[in-house]
VEXDREN-2710 file (C-alpha; in Angstrom, 1 decimal):
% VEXDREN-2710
k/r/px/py/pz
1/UNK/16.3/45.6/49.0
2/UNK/12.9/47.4/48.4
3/UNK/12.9/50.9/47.6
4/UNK/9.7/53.1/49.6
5/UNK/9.6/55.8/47.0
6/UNK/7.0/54.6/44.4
7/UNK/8.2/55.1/40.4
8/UNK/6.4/57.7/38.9
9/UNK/4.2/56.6/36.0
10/UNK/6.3/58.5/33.4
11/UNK/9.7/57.1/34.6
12/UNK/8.2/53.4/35.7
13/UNK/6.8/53.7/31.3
14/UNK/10.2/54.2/30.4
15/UNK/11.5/51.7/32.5
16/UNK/9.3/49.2/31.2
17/UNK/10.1/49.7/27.5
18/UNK/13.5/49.6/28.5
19/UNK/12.9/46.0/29.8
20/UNK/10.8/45.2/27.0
21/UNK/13.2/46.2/24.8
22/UNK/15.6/43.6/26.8
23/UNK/17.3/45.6/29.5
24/UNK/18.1/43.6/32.2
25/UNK/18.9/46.2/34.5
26/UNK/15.6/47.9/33.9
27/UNK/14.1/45.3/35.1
28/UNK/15.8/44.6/38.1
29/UNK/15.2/48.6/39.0
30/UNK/11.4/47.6/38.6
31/UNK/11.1/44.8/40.7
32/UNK/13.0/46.6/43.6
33/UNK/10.6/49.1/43.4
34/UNK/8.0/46.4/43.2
35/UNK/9.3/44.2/46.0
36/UNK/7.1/45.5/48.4
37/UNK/4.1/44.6/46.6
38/UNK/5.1/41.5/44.7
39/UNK/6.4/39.9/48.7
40/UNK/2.9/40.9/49.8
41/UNK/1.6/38.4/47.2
42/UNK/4.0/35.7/48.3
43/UNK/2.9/36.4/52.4
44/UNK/-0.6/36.1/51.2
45/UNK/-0.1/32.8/49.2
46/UNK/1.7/31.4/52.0
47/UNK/-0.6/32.6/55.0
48/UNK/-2.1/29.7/57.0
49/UNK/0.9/27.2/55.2
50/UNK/2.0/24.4/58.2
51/UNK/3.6/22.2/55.8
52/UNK/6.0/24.1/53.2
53/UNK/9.2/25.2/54.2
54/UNK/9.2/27.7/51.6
55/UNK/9.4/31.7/53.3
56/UNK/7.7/34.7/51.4
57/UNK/11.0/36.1/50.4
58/UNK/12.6/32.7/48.7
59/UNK/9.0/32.6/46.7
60/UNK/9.7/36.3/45.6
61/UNK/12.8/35.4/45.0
62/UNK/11.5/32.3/42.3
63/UNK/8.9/34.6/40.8
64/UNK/12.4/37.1/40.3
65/UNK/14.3/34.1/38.4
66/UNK/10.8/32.9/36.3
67/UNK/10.0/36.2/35.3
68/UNK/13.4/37.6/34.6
69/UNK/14.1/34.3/32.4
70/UNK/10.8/35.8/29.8
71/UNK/11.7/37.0/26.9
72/UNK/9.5/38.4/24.5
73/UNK/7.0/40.3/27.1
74/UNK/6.0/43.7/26.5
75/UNK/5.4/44.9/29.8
76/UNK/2.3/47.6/30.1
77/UNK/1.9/48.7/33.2
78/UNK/2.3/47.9/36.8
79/UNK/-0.8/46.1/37.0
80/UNK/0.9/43.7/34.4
81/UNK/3.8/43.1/36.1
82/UNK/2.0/42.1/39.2
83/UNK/-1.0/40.1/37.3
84/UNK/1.9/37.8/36.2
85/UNK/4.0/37.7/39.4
86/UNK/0.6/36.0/40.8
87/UNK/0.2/33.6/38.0
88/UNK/4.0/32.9/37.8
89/UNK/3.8/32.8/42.0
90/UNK/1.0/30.5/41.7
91/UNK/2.9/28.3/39.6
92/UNK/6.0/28.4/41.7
93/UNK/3.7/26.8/45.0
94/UNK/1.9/24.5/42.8
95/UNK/5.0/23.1/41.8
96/UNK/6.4/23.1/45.3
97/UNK/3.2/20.9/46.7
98/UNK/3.7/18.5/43.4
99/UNK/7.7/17.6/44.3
100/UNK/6.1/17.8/47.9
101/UNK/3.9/14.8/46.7
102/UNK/6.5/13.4/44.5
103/UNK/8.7/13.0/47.5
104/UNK/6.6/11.3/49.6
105/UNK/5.1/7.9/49.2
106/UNK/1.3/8.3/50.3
107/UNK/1.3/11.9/49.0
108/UNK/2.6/13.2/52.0
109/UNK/0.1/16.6/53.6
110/UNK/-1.5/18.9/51.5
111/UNK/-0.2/22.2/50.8
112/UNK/-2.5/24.9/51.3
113/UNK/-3.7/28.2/51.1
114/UNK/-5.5/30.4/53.0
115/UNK/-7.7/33.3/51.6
116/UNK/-9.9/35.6/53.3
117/UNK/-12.1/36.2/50.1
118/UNK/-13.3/32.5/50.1
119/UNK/-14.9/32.4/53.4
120/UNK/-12.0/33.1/55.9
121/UNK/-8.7/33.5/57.3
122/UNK/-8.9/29.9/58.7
123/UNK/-10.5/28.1/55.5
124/UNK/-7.7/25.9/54.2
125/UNK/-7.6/24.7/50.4
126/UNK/-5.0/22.4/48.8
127/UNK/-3.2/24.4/46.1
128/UNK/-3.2/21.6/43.9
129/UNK/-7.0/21.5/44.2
130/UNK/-7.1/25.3/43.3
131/UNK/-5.0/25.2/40.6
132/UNK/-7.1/22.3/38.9
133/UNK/-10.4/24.0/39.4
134/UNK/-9.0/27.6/38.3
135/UNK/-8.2/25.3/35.1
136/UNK/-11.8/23.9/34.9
137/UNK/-13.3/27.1/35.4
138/UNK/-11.5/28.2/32.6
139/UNK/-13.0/26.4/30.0
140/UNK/-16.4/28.0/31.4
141/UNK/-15.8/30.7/31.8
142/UNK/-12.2/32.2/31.1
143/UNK/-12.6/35.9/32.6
144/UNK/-14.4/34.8/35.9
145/UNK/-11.4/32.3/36.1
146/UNK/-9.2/35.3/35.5
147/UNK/-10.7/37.6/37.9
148/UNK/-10.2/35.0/40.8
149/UNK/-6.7/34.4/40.4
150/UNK/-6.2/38.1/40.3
151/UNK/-8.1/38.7/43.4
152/UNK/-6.7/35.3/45.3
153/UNK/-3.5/34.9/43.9
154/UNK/-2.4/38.6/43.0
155/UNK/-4.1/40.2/45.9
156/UNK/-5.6/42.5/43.3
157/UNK/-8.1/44.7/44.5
158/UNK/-11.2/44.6/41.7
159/UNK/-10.1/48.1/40.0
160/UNK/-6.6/47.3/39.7
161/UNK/-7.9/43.6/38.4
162/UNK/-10.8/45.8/35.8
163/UNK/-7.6/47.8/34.7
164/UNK/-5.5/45.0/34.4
165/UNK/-8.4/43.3/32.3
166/UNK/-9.2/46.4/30.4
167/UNK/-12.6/46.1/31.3
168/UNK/-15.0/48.0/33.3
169/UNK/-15.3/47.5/37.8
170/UNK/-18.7/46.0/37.0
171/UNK/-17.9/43.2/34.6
172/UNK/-14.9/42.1/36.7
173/UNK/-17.2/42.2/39.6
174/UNK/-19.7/40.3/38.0
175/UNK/-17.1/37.8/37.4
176/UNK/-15.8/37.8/40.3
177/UNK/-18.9/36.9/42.2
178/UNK/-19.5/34.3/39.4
179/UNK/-16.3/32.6/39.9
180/UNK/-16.1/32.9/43.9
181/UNK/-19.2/31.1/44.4
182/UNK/-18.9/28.7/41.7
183/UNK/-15.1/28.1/43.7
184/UNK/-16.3/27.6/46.6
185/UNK/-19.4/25.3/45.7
186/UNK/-16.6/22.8/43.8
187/UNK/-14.3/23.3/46.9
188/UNK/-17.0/22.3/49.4
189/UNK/-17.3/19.1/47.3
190/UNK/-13.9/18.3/47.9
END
């Protein structure tokens, strides 16, 4: 399904006003030559995950159908289309682990992710419990909050996430360290 070849910038631009201008097809050429990079982002949400029977490619495959089904988006760049195929792939597993809940009497097990930036490829955290504290941090501090989401979520590395932003590598890593630590300190609570 994934196309290799990258788009060039000047025919992935007119791609993307095509799609902001409502071409469906144009969008569909983008995400296959995205694929690549927006199943990374669902391998990565889903690494360490015992209890969701949800592959990489069916979560692609949701964040497809959610962001497909926006209308009104002007799509920038390709650091756009992959900020919101994290947030919209977040989304998708933290309403996966709340039917998961729903289905089960005591709350059934915790989904989880795993992420390498917050102290480990064998660290654990309840998605649920990341998605409420990414909301909390928020209303502190809406860029840090930003920043972390990019980096856990979107896999973003801190220039694509400074681009993304429109800000410059120093804020966002600023942020970044900001909003790590303060994650961690409220996750080691839990």
């Amino acid at each position: 399904m994934a196309n290799d070849l990258p788009v060039p910038d000047l025919q992935l631009g007119t791609l993307l006003a095509q799609c902001s201008a409502g071409d469906r097809e144009a969008f569909g050429e983008i995400f296959t030559h995205l694929y690549k990079d927006i199943h990374a982002i669902a391998v990565r949400e889903l690494r360490g995950e015992r209890h969701l029977t949800i592959q990489p490619t069916a979560l692609v495959h949701e964040a497809y159908l959610r962001m497909e089904g926006l209308r009104q988006i002007q799509w920038q760049d390709r650091a756009h289309l992959l900020a919101m195929a994290s947030r919209i792939t977040r989304q998708a597993l933290v309403d996966a682990a709340r039917r998961r809940r729903a289905d089960k009497r005591d709350g059934g097990y915790a989904v989880t992710l795993s992420d390498e930036n917050l102290g480990g490829a064998e660290v654990n955290h309840d998605a649920l419990d990341i998605d409420a504290l990414l909301t909390e941090l928020e209303a502190y501090d809406a860029i840090a909050a930003q920043v972390v989401s990019l980096r856990i979520f979107g896999g973003m590395s801190i220039e694509e996430a400074a681009q993304y932003l429109e800000t410059s590598v120093a804020t966002v890593n600023r942020r970044w360290s900001a909003g790590k630590a303060w994650l961690i300190r409220e996750l080691s609570r839990t």
